[in-house]
C-alpha positions as CSV (number, residue, x, y, z in Angstrom):
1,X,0.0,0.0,0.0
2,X,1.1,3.4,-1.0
3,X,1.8,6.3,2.3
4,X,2.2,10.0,2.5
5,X,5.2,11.6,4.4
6,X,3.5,10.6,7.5
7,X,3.5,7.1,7.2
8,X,-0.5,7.0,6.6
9,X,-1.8,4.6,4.1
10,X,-4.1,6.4,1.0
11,X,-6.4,5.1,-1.0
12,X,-4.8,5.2,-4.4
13,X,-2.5,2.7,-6.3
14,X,-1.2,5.3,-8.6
15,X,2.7,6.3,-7.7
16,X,2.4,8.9,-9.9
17,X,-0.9,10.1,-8.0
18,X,0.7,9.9,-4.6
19,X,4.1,11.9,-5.4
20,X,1.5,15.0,-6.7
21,X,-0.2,14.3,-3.4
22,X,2.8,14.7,-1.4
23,X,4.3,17.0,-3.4
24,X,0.7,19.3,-2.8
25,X,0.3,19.0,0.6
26,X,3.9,19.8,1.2
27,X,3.6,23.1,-0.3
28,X,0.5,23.5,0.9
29,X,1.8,23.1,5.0
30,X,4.7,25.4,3.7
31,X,2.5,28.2,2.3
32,X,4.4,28.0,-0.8
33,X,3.0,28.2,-4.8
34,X,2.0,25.5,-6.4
35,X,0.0,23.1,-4.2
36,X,-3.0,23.1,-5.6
37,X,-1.4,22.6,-9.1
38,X,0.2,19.7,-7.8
39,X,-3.0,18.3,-5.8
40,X,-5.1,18.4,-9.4
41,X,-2.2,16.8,-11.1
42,X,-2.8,14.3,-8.5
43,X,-6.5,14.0,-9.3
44,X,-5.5,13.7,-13.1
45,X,-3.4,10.6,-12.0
46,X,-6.6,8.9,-9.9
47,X,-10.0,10.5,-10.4
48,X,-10.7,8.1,-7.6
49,X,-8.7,9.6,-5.3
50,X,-10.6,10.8,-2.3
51,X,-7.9,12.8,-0.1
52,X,-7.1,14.6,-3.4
53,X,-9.9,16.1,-3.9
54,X,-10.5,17.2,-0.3
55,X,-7.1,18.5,-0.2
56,X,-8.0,20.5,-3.0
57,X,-11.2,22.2,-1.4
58,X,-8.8,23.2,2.1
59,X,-6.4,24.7,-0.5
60,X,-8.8,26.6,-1.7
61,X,-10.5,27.4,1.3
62,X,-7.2,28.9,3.0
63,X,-6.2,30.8,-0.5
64,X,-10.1,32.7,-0.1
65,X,-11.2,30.8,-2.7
66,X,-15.2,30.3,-1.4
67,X,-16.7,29.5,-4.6
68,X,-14.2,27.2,-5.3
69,X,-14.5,24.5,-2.6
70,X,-18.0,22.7,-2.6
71,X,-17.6,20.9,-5.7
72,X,-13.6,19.4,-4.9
73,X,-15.9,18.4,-1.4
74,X,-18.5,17.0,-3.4
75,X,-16.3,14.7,-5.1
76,X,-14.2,13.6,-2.0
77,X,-17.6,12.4,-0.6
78,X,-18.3,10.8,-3.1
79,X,-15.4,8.8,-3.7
80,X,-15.3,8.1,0.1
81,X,-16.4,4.5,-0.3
82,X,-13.4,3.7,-1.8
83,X,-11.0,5.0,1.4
84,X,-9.7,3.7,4.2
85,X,-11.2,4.4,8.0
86,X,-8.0,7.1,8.5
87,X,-9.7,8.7,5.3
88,X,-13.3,8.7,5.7
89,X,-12.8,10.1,9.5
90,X,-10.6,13.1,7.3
91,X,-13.1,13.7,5.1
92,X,-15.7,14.0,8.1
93,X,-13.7,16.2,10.0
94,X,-12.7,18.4,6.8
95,X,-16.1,18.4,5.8
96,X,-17.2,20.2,8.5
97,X,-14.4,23.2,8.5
98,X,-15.3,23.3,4.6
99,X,-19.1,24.1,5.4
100,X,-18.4,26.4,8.5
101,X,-19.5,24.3,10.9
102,X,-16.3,25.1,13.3
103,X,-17.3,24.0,16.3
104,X,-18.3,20.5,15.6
105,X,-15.7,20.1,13.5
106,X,-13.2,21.2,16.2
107,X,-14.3,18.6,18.4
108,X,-14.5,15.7,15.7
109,X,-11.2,17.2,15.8
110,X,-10.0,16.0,18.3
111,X,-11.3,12.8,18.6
112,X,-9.8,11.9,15.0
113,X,-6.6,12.9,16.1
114,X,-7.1,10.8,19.4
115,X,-6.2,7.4,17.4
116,X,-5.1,8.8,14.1
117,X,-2.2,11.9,15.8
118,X,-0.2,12.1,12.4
119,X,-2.8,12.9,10.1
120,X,-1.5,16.4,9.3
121,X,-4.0,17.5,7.2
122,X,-6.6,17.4,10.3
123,X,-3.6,18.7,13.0
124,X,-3.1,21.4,10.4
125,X,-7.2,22.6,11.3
126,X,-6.0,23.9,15.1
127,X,-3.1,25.6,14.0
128,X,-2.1,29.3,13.9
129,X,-4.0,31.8,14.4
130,X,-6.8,31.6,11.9
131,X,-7.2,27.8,13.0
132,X,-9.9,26.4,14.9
133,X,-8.8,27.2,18.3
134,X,-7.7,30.5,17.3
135,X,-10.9,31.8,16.0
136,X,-12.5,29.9,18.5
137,X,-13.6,33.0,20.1
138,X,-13.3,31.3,23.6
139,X,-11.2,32.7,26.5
140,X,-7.2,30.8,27.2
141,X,-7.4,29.6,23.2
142,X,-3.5,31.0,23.4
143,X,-2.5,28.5,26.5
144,X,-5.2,25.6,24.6
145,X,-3.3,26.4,21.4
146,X,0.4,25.6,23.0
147,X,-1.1,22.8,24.9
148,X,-2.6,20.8,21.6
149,X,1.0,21.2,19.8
150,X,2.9,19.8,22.9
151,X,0.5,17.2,23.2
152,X,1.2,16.2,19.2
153,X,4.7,16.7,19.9
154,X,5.9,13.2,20.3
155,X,4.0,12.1,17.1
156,X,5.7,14.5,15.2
157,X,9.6,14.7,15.9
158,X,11.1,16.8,14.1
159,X,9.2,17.5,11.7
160,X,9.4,20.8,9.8
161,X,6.0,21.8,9.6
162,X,5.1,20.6,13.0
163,X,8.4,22.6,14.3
164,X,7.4,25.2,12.6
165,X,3.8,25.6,14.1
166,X,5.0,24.5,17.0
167,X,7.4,27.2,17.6
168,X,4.1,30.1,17.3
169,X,2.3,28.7,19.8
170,X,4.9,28.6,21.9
171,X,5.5,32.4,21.2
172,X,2.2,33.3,21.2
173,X,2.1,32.0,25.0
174,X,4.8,34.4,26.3
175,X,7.4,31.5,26.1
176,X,10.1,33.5,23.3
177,X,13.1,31.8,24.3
178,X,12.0,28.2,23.7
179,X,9.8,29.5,20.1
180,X,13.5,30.5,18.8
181,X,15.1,27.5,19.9
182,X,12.2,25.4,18.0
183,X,11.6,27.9,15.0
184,X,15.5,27.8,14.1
185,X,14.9,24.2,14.0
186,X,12.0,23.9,11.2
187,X,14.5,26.7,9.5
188,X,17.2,24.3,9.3
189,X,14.7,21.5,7.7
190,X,12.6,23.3,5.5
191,X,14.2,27.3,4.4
192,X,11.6,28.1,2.2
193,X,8.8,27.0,4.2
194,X,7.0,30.7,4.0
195,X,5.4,29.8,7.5
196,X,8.4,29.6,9.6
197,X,10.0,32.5,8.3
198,X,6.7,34.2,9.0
199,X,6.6,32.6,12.6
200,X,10.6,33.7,12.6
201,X,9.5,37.2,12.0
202,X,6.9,37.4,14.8
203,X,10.0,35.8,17.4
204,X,11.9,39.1,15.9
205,X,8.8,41.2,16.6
206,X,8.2,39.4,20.4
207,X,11.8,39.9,21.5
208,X,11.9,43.9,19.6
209,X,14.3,43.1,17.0
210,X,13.3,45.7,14.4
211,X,16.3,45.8,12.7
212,X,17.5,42.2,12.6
213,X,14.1,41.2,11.8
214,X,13.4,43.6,8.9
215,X,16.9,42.4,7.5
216,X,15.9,39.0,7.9
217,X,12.5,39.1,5.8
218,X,13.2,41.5,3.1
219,X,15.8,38.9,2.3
220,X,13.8,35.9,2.4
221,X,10.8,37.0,0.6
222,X,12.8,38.0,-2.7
223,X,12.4,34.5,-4.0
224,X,8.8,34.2,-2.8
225,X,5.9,34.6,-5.7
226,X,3.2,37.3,-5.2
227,X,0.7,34.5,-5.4
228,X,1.6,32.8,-2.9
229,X,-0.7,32.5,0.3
230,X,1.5,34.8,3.2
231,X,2.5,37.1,0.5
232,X,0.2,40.0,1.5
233,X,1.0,39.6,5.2
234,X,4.5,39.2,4.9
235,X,4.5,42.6,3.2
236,X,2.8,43.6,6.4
237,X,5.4,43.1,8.6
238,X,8.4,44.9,6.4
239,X,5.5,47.7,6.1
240,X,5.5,47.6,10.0
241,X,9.0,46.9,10.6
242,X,9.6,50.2,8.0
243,X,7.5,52.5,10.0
244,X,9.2,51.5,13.4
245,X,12.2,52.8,11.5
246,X,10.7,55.8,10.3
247,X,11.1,55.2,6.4
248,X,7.7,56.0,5.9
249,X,8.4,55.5,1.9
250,X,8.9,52.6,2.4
251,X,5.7,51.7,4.0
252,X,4.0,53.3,1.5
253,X,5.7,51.4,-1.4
254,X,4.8,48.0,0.6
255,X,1.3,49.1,0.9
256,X,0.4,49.7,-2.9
257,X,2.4,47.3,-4.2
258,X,1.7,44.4,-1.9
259,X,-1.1,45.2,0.9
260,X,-3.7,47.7,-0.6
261,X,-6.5,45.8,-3.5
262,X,-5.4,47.7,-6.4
263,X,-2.2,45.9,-5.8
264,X,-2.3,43.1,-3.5
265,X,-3.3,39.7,-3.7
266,X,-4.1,37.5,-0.9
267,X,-6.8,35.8,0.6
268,X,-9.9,38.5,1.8
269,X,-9.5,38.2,5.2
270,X,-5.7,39.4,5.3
271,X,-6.3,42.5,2.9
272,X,-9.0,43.6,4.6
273,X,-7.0,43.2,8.4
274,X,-3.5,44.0,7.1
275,X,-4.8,46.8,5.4
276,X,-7.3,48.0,7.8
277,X,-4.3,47.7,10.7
278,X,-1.1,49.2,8.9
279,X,-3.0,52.3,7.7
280,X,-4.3,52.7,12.0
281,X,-0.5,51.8,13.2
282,X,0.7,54.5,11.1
283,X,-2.0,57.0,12.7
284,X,-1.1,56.3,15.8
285,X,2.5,56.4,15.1
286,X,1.9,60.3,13.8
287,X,1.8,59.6,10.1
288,X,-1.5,61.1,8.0
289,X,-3.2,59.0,6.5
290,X,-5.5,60.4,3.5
291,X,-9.1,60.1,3.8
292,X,-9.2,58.0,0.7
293,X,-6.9,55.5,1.9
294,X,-9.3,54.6,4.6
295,X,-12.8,54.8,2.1
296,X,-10.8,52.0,0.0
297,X,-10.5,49.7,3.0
298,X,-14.2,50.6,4.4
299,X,-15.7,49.7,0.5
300,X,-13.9,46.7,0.7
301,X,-14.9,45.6,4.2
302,X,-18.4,45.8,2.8
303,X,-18.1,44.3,-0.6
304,X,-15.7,40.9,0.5
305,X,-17.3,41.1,3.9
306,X,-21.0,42.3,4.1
307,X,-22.4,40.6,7.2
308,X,-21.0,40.2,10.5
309,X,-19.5,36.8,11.8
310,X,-15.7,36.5,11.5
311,X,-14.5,38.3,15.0
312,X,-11.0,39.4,13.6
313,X,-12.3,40.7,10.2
314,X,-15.3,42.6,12.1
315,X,-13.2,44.2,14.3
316,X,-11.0,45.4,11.2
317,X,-13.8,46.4,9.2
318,X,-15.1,48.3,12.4
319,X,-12.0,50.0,12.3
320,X,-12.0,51.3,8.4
321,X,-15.9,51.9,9.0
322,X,-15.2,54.5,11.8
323,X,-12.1,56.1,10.2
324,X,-13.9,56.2,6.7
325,X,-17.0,57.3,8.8
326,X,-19.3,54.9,7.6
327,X,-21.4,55.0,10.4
328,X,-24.3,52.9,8.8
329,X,-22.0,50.1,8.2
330,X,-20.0,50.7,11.6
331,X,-23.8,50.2,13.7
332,X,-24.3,47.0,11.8
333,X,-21.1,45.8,12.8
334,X,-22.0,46.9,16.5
335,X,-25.7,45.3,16.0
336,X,-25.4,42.3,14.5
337,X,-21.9,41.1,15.7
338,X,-21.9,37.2,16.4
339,X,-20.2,34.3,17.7
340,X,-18.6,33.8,21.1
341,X,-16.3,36.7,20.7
342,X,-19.1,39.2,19.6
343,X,-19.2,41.1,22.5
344,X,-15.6,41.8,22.1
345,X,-16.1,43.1,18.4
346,X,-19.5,45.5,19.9
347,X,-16.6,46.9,22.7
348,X,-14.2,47.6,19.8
349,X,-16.5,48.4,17.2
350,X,-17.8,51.4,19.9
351,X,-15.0,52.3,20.8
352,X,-12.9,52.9,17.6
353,X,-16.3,55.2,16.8
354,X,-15.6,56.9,20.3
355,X,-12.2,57.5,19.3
356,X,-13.0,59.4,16.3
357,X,-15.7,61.2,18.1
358,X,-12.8,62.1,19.9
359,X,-14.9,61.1,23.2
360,X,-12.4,60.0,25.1
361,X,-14.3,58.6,28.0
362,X,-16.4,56.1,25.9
363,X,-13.6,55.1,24.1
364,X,-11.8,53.9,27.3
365,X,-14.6,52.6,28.9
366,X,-15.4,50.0,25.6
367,X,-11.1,49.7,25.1
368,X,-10.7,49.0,28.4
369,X,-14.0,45.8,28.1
370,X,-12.3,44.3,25.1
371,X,-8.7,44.4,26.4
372,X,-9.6,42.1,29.4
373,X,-9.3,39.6,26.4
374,X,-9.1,40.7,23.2
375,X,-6.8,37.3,22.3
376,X,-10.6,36.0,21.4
377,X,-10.9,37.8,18.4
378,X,-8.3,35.8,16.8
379,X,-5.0,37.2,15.2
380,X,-1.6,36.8,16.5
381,X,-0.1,39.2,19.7
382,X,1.3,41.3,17.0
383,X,-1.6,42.3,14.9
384,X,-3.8,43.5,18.2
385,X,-1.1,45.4,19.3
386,X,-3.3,48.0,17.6
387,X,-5.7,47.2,19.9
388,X,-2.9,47.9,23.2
389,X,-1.5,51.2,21.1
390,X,-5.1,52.4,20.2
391,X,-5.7,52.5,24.3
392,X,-2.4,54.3,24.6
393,X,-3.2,56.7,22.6
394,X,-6.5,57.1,24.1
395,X,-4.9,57.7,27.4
396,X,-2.3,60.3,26.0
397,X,-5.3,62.5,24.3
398,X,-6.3,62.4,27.9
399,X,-3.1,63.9,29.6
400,X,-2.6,60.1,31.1
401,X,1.1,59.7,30.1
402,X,2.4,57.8,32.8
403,X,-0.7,55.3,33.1
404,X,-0.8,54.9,29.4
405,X,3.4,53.9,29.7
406,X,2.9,51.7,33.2
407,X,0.3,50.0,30.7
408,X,2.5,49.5,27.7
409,X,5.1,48.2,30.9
410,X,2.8,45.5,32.2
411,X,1.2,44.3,28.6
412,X,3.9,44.7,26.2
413,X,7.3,45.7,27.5
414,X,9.4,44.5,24.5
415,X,7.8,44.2,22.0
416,X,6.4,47.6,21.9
417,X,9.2,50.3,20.2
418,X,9.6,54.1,21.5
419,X,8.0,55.5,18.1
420,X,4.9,53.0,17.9
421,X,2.6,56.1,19.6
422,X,3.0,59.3,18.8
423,X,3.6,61.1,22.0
424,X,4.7,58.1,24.0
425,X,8.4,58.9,24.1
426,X,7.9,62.5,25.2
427,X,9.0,63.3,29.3
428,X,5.6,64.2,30.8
């Protein structure tokens, strides 16, 4: 019987079909181009090939690709006679992510994994941020996040990918020192795996390594192709890093080439939040914005994402709606928020509406409710770092200097650079 990398037996006696397999589901853990090429050349090889054809939906899922994944599902399903239990159970599992049905998919999850740890393509569902426990929406999903890698750990060895993943939860628990330790690791294995340098460029972000880590990712990402999944967001981070070294052009290159719609491409959700959130960093940091830059990212808020019920791109969308003031589409977001972490998204949502009402009261009262936890909207420490700066800037239009640095102090003591507020730095 033929296997994948992981030792699991698949349900196709095609060679050529299972290298294409492989071959996609590598790239696709990796974040690099050309996964799902290599997943359909897989289906070319064996029509019959269940796991081929789901694969190919979860590609296109992660690359935003909505209208593209119920008919790959479709035929997975209905070559699912054919596989083996291992399969059937993925299939199940997948199914569920692929028609939003996260929370019983999270726990069918688990179970699967239970007797089956090394199927990737199901461990893969819980990872990162955007996974299943990160948009969970539930309180500790950071600590529940570290503790479901360390659990697959002895399953996985060493691994690239798993390293790799691994290594972010790890950071995003507060634990740097062992995330670089485990993050050089799935370097070593796998250098173009676009993930771990990405994961690499939050440790340099965590620990406040702007310059090392600005070197280290304008360097990598010279051989990585616009199409590619992290493309976007990795454009996000040298757009960051460049304003923390106050080379404004340079941001502003990054954006319209890589991060803004007119030039960008990337799945929805990351132009809309990467947009939304580099534009608001710069604010705060004391760089104008133009009014137009901020209608762009409200009009596409409510073109990609009309109706409330992703946490992380409703609180971005909240964002541009208040700075593009779109209030109509700012109260829906406030009204009609939903999921577990929708009370989080109403406190932001008001409050980034305070802020530009310049009511500074309101706008600490609702900052002050979503900051309790704001790790349930989803996104990584470094992308609601706009959430900890918005509240310091809050406090500084209030004359609060030292409370709103005795904040940054407790919350985010090294991450956070002298020139991330504009104001901050200054004796009061």
């Amino acid at each position: 019987m033929l296997k994948d990398r992981y030792g699991n037996t698949l349900s196709t006696r095609s060679t050529d079909a299972r290298d294409a397999y492989v071959l996609g589901i590598d790239r696709f853990l990796a974040a690099e181009p050309g996964g799902a090429d290599a997943l359909r050349a897989a289906i070319a090889a064996d029509e019959g090939f269940a796991l081929a054809h789901l694969a190919l939906a979860r590609s296109n899922q992660t690359m935003g690709l909505a209208g593209e994944v119920a008919a790959p599902l479709a035929r997975a399903r209905e070559f699912a006679a054919g596989a083996t239990a291992r399969e059937t159970g993925q299939i199940h599992c997948l199914g569920l992510l692929l028609e939003g049905q996260g929370a019983v998919a999270f726990q069918s999850v688990r179970a699967h994994l239970a007797e089956y740890p090394r199927d990737v393509m199901v461990a893969q569902t819980c990872m990162g941020v955007f996974g299943l426990i990160g948009f969970s929406g539930q309180p500790g999903r950071e600590a529940e996040h570290l503790a479901f890698t360390t659990a697959l750990a002895p399953s996985y060895g060493e691994d690239w990918w798993f390293l790799a993943q691994h290594a972010f939860a790890q950071m995003e628990a507060g634990q740097p020192g062992p995330a670089e330790a485990t993050i050089e690791r799935a370097m070593a294995a796998r250098p173009s795996n676009a993930n771990a340098a990405h994961y690499r460029s939050h440790h340099y972000y965590e620990i406040g390594e702007t310059e090392a880590g600005y070197a280290f990712l304008d360097a990598w990402r010279h051989d990585y192709d616009k199409q590619a999944l992290l493309h976007c967001h990795i454009a996000w981070h040298i757009a960051l890093w460049a304003l923390a070294r106050g080379d404004s052009q340079t941001m502003w290159a990054e954006i319209d080439a890589n991060i803004d719609p007119a030039g960008a491409w990337g799945p929805p959700l990351n132009v809309l939040t990467d947009l939304a959130a580099i534009l608001y960093r710069a604010e705060l940091a004391g760089v104008e914005v133009p009014a137009a830059r901020w209608q762009v990212v409200s009009d596409y808020a409510m073109r990609l994402f009309p109706k409330p019920g992703i946490a992380f791109a409703d609180a971005h969308a909240a964002l541009a709606h208040a700075m593009a003031g779109n209030g109509e589409a700012l109260q829906r977001i406030v009204a009609d928020a939903k999921g577990p972490a929708a009370d989080v998204v109403r406190d932001l949502a008001e409050g980034f509406g305070a802020i530009v009402a310049a009511d500074w009261t309101s706008a600490t009262c609702h900052l002050t409710a979503a900051m309790a936890d704001h790790a349930r909207i989803g996104g990584s420490r470094a992308q609601r770092d706009l959430i900890e700066y918005a509240m310091t800037s809050v406090l500084l239009k209030q004359g609060q200097a030292e409370e709103a640095r005795r904040m940054l102090t407790m919350r985010r003591p090294v991450a956070t650079t002298p020139s991330a507020v504009a104001g901050l730095s200054a004796s009061p």
